[in-house]
C-alpha positions, 0 to 999 in steps of 0.5 A, a space after each residue: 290724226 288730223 291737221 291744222 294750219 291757220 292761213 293769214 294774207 290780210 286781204 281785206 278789201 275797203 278796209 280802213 286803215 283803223 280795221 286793217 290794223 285790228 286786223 293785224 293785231 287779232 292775228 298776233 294774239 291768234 298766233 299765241 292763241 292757236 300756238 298755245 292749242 297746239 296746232 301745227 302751222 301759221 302760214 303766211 302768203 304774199 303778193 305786191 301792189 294789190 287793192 285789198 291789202 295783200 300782205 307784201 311783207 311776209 318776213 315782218 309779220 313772221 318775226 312778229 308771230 315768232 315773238 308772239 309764240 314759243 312752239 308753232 311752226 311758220 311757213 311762209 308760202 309761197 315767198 317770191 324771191 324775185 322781188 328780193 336783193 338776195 344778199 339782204 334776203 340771205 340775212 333776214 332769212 338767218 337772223 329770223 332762223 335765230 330769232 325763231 330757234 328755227 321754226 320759220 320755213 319757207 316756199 320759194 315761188 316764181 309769182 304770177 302776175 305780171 303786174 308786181 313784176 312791173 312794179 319791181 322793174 323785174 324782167 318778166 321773160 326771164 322770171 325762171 332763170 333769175 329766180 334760180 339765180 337768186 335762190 343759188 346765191 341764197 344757197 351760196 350766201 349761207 355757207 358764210 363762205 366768200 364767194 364771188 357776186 355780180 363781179 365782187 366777193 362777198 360773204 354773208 354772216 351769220 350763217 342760219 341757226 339750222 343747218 345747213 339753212 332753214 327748211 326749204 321748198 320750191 313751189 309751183 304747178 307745172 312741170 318747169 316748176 317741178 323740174 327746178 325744184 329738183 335742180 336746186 335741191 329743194 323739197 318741192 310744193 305743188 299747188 295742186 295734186 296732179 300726180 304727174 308732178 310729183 313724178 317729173 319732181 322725183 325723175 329730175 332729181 335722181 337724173 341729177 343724181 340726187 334723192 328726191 326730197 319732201 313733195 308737200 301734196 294739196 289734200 286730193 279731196 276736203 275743203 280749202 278752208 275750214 270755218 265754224 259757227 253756231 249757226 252757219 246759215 247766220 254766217 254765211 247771210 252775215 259774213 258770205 260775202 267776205 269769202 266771196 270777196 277771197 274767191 272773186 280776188 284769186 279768180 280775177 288773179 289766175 282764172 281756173 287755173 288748178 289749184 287746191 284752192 280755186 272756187 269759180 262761185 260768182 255768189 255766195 250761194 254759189 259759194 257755199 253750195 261748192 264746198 271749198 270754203 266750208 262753214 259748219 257746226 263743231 259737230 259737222 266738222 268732227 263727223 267729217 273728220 272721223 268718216 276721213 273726208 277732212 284730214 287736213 283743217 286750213 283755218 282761214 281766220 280773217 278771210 277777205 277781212 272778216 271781222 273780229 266777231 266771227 273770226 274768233 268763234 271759228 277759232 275757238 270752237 274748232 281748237 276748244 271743239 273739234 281738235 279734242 274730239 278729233 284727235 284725242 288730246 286736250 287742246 
């Protein structure tokens, strides 16, 4: 069986505002679309005050995919809480559990730039401590018991359609992240495929006397993201540099940082010539699937604003394509 997620951040750097908001819309009608091919997963980031448009506003976009599909999971990943007031975060967070009858998830993440902690006034020093404050209070609020907040009582209604609260992770590479995973009681998400943290993650957790929870591995091996077109050389002489763009971003944001998604390429042919963003036929994707190279297909639909044209033939060939073949069952 292979998996699919389809990823949107609505990075697009220069964008006009007329081609940021195409870009939005294609996503609601994709979001309909991938839901009603049966793919497993709308994932969405986030990040603040970035020139290309990165998607600052996680929850509207998920209530907007929500509205827009009946069966597919949304995960918000990562989700950075130190940027939120918890009480009215603890709210959203229900009122969109109902909304979606419980099918949006969420990856709790510390962020990693110092330049959206500025913008928020948030103390970058003390950035692990208050986020493990805030997601306890989260833990407390959706109880919909009273308890005592920053000197007063309070109580937070209503409490979320799944119980006890939505499906939760902590995300993170490192060792800390993994330890604090284990402390709130989370799931954990590493964001990348190191062993030793899925190890520290399961110590910490039954030293607090706890079973280890779900540890949602990176892919050891495969591509990042997943395109395909007709004709790949066209894509990649048309299109490349809008996945360029998508890497160059993320290398300015953390370096070589590990991570399942770090491309070091300076040029497109760099870039397709490393492999971790894939552009190939159906039938290139349907062999790899089949030999086991790819067991997990990211769809990355308006990676770096890529436009209407090839954002929808990838879409459709690999949900109308390379899912029927791969998997058995008509899409």
């Amino acid at each position: 069986m292979v998996h699919t997620a389809v990823r949107y951040d609505f990075r697009a750097p220069g964008a006009t505002p007329a081609q940021r908001q195409e870009i939005y819309a294609r996503a609601l009608q994709q979001a309909t679309y991938v839901d009603r091919h049966g793919h497993d997963a709308l994932m969405l980031s986030e990040h603040h005050a970035s020139d290309d448009g990165y998607l600052p506003s996680p929850l509207v976009v998920a209530g907007a995919m929500v509205a827009a599909t009946s069966r597919i999971p949304i995960t918000v990943s990562a989700l950075l809480v130190n940027f939120y007031e918890p009480l009215r975060l603890a709210e959203d967070i229900a009122v969109l559990d109902h909304l979606s009858g419980g099918r949006v998830g969420y990856t709790f993440g510390l962020g990693y730039r110092p330049e959206e902690y500025a913008m928020y006034g948030r103390d970058w020093s003390s950035r692990g401590r208050d986020v493990e404050d805030r997601i306890a209070t989260l833990l407390r609020a959706w109880t919909g018991e009273e308890f005592e907040h920053e000197g007063r009582r309070v109580r937070v209604l209503p409490t979320p359609y799944s119980q006890p609260h939505p499906f939760l992770l902590y995300g993170g590479g490192s060792a800390a992240a993994a330890r604090r995973a284990a402390r709130l009681g989370l799931n954990f998400q590493p964001q990348h495929g190191d062993p030793a943290l899925k190890e520290t993650y399961q110590s910490a957790c039954r030293a607090a006397g706890r079973e280890p929870g779900l540890v949602l591995r990176a892919p050891s091996s495969g591509p990042a993201y997943v395109f395909c077109a007709d004709d790949p050389d066209a894509f990649w002489e048309r299109y490349g540099a809008h996945l360029l763009a998508d890497a160059l971003a993320y290398q300015e944001w953390h370096g070589e940082a590990a991570s399942y998604v770090v491309d070091t390429s300076r040029t497109v042919e760099e870039m397709r010539a490393a492999g971790t963003y894939l552009v190939a036929t159906a039938e290139e994707v349907v062999q790899r699937c089949r030999s086991g190279e790819i067991r997990l297909i990211t769809s990355h639909p308006a990676c770096g604003g890529l436009p209407a044209e090839p954002s929808w033939e990838s879409l459709r060939l690999i949900s109308e394509t390379v899912l029927p073949a791969v998997n058995g069952t008509p899409r």
